[in-house]
C-alpha positions in Angstrom: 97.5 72.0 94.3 101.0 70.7 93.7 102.3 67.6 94.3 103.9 67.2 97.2 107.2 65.8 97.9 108.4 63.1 99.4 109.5 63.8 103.8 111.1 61.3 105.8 108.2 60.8 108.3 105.6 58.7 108.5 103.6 58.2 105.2 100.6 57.1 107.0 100.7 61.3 108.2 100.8 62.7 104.9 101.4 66.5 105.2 98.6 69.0 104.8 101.6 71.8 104.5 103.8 70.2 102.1 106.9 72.1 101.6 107.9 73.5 98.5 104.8 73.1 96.9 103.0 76.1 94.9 100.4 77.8 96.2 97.6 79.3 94.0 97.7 82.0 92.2 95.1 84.3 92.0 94.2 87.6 90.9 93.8 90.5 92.7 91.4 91.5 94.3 91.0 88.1 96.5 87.6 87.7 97.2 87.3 86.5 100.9 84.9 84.7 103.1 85.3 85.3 107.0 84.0 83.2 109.3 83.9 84.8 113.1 84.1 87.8 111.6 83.1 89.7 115.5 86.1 87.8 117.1 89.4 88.9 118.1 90.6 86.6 114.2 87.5 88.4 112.3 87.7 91.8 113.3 91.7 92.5 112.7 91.0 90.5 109.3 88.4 93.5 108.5 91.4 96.2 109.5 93.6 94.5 107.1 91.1 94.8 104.5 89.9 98.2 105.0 94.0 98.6 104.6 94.1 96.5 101.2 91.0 97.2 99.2 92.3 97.1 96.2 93.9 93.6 97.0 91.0 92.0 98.9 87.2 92.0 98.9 85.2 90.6 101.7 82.2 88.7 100.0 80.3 87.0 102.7 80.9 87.2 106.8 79.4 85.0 109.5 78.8 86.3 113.1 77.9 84.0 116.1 75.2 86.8 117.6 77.1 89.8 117.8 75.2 91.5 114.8 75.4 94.8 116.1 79.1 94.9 116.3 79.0 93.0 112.6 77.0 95.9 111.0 79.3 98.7 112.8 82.2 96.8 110.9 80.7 96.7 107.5 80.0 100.3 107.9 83.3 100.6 108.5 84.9 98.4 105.2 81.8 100.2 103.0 83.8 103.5 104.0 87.3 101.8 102.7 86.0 100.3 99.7 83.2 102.4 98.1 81.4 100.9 95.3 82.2 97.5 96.5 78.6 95.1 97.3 77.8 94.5 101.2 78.9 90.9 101.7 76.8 88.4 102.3 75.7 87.8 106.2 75.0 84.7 108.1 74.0 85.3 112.2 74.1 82.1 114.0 72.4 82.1 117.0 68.6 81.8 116.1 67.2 84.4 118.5 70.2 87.2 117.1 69.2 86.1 113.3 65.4 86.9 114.1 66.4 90.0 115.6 68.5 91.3 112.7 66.1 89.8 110.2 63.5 92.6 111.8 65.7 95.4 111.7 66.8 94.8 108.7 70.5 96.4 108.6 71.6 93.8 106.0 68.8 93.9 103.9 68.6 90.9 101.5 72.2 90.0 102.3 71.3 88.3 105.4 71.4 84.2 104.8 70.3 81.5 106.9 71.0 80.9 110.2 73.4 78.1 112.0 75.0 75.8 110.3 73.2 75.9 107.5 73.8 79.6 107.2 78.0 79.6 107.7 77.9 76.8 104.8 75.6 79.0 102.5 77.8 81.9 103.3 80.7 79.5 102.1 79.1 78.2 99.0 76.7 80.9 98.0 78.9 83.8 96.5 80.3 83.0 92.6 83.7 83.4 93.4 86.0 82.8 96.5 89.5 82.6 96.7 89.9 82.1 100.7 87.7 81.4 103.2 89.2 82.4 106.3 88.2 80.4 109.6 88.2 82.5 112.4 85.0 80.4 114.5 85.9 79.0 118.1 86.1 75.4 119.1 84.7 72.1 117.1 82.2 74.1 115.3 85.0 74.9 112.8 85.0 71.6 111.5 82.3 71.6 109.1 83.0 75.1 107.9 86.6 73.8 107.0 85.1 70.7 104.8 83.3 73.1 103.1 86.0 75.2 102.3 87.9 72.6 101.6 85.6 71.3 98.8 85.2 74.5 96.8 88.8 73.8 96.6 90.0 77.4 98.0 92.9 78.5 100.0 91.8 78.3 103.5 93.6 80.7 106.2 93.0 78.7 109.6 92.7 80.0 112.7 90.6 77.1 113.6 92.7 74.5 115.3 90.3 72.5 116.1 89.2 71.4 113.0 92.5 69.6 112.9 92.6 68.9 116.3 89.1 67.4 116.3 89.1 65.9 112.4 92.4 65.9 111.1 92.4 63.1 109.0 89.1 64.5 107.5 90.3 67.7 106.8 93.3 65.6 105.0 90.9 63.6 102.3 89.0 66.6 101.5 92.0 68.9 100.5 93.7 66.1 99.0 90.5 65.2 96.8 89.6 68.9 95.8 92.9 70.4 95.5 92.2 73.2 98.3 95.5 74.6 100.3 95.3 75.1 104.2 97.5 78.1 105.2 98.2 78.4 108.9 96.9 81.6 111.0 98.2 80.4 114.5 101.4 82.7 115.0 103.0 80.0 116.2 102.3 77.5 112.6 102.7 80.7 110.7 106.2 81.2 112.1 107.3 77.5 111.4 105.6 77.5 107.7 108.0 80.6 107.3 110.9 79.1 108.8 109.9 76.0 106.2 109.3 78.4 102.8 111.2 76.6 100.2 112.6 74.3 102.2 112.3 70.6 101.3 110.3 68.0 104.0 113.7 65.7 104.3 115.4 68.6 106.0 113.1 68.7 109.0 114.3 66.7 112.3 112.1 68.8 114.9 109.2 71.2 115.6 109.5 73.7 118.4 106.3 75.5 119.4 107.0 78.1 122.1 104.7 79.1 124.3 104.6 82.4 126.4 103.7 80.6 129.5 100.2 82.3 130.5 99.5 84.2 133.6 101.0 81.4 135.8 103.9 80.5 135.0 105.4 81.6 138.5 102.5 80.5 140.6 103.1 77.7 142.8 100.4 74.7 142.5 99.1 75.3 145.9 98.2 78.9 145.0 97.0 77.9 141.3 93.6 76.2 143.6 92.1 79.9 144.6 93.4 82.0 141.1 90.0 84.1 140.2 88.3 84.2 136.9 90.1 87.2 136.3 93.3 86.8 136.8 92.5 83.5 134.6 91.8 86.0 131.7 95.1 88.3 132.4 97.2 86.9 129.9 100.7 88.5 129.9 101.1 88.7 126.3 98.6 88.4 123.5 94.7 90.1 123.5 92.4 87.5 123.0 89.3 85.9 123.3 88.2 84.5 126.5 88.0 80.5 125.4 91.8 80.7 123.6 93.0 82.8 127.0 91.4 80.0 129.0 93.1 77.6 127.0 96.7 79.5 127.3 96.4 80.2 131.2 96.3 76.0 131.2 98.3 75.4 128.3 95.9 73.2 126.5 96.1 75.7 123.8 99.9 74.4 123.2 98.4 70.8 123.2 96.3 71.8 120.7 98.6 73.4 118.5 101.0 70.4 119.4 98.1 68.3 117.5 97.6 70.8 114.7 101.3 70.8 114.1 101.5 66.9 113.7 98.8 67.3 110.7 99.5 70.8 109.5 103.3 69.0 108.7 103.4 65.5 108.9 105.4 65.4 111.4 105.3 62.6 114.5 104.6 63.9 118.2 107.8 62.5 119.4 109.6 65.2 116.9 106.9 67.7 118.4 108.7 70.0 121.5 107.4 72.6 123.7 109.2 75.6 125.6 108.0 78.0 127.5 109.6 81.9 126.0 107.7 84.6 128.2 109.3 87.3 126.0 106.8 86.0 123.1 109.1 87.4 120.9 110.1 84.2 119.1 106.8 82.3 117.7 108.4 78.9 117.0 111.7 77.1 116.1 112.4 74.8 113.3 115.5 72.1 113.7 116.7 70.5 110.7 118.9 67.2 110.1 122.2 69.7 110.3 121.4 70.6 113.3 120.4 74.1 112.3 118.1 75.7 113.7 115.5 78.8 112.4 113.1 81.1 114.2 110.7 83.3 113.4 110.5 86.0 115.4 107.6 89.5 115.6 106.0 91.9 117.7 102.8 89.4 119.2 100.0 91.0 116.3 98.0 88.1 114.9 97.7 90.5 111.7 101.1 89.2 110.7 99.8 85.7 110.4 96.5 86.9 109.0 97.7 88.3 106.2 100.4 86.1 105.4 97.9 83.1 105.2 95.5 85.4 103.3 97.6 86.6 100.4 99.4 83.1 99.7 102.4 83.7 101.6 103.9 87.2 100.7 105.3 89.8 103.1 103.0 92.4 102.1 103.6 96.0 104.4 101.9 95.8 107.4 102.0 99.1 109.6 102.4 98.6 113.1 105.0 98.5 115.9 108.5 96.3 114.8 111.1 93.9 117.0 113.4 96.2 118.9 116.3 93.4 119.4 117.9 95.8 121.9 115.2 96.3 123.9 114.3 92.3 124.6 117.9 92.5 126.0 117.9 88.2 126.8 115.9 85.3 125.1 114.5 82.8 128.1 113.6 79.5 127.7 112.2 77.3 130.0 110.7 73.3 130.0 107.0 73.0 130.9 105.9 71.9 134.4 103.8 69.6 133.5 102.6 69.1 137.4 100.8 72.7 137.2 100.0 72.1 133.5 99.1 68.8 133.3 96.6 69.8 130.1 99.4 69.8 127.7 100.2 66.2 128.5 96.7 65.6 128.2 96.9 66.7 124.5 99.8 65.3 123.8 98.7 61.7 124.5 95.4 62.0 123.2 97.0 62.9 119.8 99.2 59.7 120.2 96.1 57.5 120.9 93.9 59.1 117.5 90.8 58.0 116.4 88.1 59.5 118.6 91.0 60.5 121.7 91.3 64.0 120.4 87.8 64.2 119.5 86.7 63.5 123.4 90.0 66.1 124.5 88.9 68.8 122.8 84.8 68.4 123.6 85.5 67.8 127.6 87.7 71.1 127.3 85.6 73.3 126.2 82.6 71.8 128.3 85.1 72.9 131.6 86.6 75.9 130.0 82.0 77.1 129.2 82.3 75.9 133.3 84.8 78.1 134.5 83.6 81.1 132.9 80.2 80.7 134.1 81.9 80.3 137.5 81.1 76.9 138.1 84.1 75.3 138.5 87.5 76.3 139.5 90.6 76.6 137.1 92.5 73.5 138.6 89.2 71.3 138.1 89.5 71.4 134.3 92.0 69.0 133.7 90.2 66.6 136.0 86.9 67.1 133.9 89.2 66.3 130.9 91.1 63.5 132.2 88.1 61.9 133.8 86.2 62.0 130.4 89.2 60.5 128.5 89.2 57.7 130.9 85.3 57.2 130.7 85.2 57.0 127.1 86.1 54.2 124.1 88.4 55.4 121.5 87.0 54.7 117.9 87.8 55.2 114.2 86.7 58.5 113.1 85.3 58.0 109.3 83.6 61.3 108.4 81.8 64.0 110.3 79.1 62.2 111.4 81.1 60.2 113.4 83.2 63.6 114.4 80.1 64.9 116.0 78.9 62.0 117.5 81.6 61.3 119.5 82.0 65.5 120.1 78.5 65.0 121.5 79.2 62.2 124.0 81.9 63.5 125.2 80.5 67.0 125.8 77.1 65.1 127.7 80.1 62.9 129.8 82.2 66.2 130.9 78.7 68.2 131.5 77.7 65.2 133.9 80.8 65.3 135.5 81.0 69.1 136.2 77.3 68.6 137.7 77.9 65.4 139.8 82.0 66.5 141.0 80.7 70.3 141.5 77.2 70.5 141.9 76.6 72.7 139.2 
């Protein structure tokens, strides 16, 4: 990995996107790992592929348990790319591994299972280019590491492995020379706005954020939404933790997090506004006063592939911006009364050390709560917040200490949701 150059932030934040740097080159095809390959991430990943086989090659997949669905898409990409070997397979979930060790749809492919089988699926094949992290929640961490140390391009769709080990992330692609390519649309959109650019120019990040299915509910009504309406996002087709996460807008205070490591730069220089058009994915603001977007259709395959294939337009068929048609761009500030989850972030990403760490577990305790119907959607930032408060911010020196801490503060926020709810 290059060098990289010198920014006018804090250097106690180095930058794991620093601009201007080159990116490696590989040869074509890239030989891919995907992680979450049945998720919303992993299965438009396998419809680019099946579009570019003669520029990628899938060499080992991981599933959570949906093995079914993973064999119907490997049919699929064996269709699109004849001749080419069935990847390598790892099935998490124990009781799903068992169940496609016996049928025996991927043969001597099939790997381990849990973590042990994701990191085989990482390290086993001879040659990887990018490993791309598609996996919901904390879980992602270790995976990344990994990655990390082959010293690969990683495309992340992950942002928790920032969110809940940043600074571990950091020392590993530092020490190995691995790249970390965004796959968020809105961290794509800035590292696009940033191509060639030089760190010195940046004054301010703008994430925008489409607002979720409540923007124009009052707080009073927010206390009786359903589950479903919950899971109506306006804008983007996604799984149910992420469109959990944007109906309260602690997916923005996540990416708010991911953005102060992904580019060095501090929270205070970090904004948010809400866009319900979704048709701009983030700003950039430099010294001048200039100021770039990035703007798309909402299709994640846009980010996908731009993270995948080192950061080149390739074609991409689909449906394109119709300016006339948006009409008007509308912006407006975040209320954080009815979204007090953002905040939440925010200040946990300020405190460090273990604060994010305890943020991130508590949420998706609540968020595992309210879609098993056990709590309401207003009572999950009062899980988190009451789990911030009950717990000591520490140091966070390497993953142990990571998934320690995830661990308490899962066990605090599961008490809570039992004790507060009676669940």
């Amino acid at each position: 990995m290059g060098s990289a150059s010198k920014h006018n932030f804090s250097s106690d934040n180095p930058s794991l996107y620093p601009c201007g740097r080159p990116l490696h080159a590989y040869d074509v095809p890239l030989k891919l790992v995907l992680l979450g390959a049945t998720g919303s991430i992993g299965t438009q990943t396998m419809e680019i592929v099946r579009a570019n086989a003669d520029r990628l090659q899938v060499v080992a997949v991981s599933c959570f348990r949906r093995w079914p669905e993973l064999a119907a898409e490997l049919k699929l990409l064996a269709e699109s790319c004849p001749g080419v070997p069935l990847p390598l397979v790892s099935v998490f979930d124990s009781k799903a591994h068992q169940e496609a060790l016996k049928d025996g749809v991927f043969g001597d492919r099939l790997l381990g299972s849990g973590m042990d089988g994701v990191l085989e699926s990482i390290n086993s094949p001879d040659s990887v280019q990018v490993v791309i992290n598609g996996m919901v929640g904390a879980a992602g961490l270790e995976p990344t590491l990994a990655a990390a140390r082959r010293g690969v391009r990683i495309a992340l769709a992950n942002k928790e492995s920032l969110v809940v080990g940043g600074d571990l992330v950091k020392r590993e692609v530092f020490a190995h020379g691995a790249e970390i390519l965004p796959v968020d649309s809105e961290h794509s959109a800035m590292a696009q706005c940033l191509s060639g650019r030089c760190e010195t120019e940046i004054h301010k990040l703008i994430l925008t954020a489409s607002g979720g299915p409540f923007r124009q509910t009052s707080r009073k009504d927010l206390e009786n939404v359903s589950l479903a309406q919950v899971l109506n996002h306006p804008t983007w087709n996604m799984g149910p933790k992420i469109t959990v996460d944007c109906a309260t807008l602690m997916n923005k205070g996540l990416e708010v997090i991911e953005a102060h490591h992904l580019f060095g730069v501090p929270y205070e220089k970090i904004e948010v506004v809400v866009h319900p058009g979704s048709s701009i994915h983030s700003f950039v603001e430099f010294v001048d006063g200039a100021l770039l977007a990035q703007l798309g259709t909402p299709d994640m395959k846009l980010p996908i592939q731009y993270a995948i294939n080192g950061e080149i337009h390739w074609p991409l068929p689909g449906s394109r911006l119709d300016l006339l048609k948006i009409g008007k761009l509308e912006f407006y500030e975040p209320d954080g009364v009815k979204f007090p989850c953002l905040e939440l972030a925010r200040q946990a990403g300020m405190a460090g050390g273990s604060a994010p760490i305890v943020l991130n577990g508590a949420n998706e305790v609540a968020v595992a709560a309210l879609l098993q119907e056990k709590i309401q959607y207003v009572d999950i930032p009062q899980v988190i917040e009451e789990t911030l408060a009950l717990q000591d911010h520490q140091p966070v020196n390497n993953l142990q200490d990571a998934l320690g801490f995830d661990n308490q503060a899962r066990r605090t926020a599961e008490s809570l949701v039992e004790e507060r709810f009676g669940c």
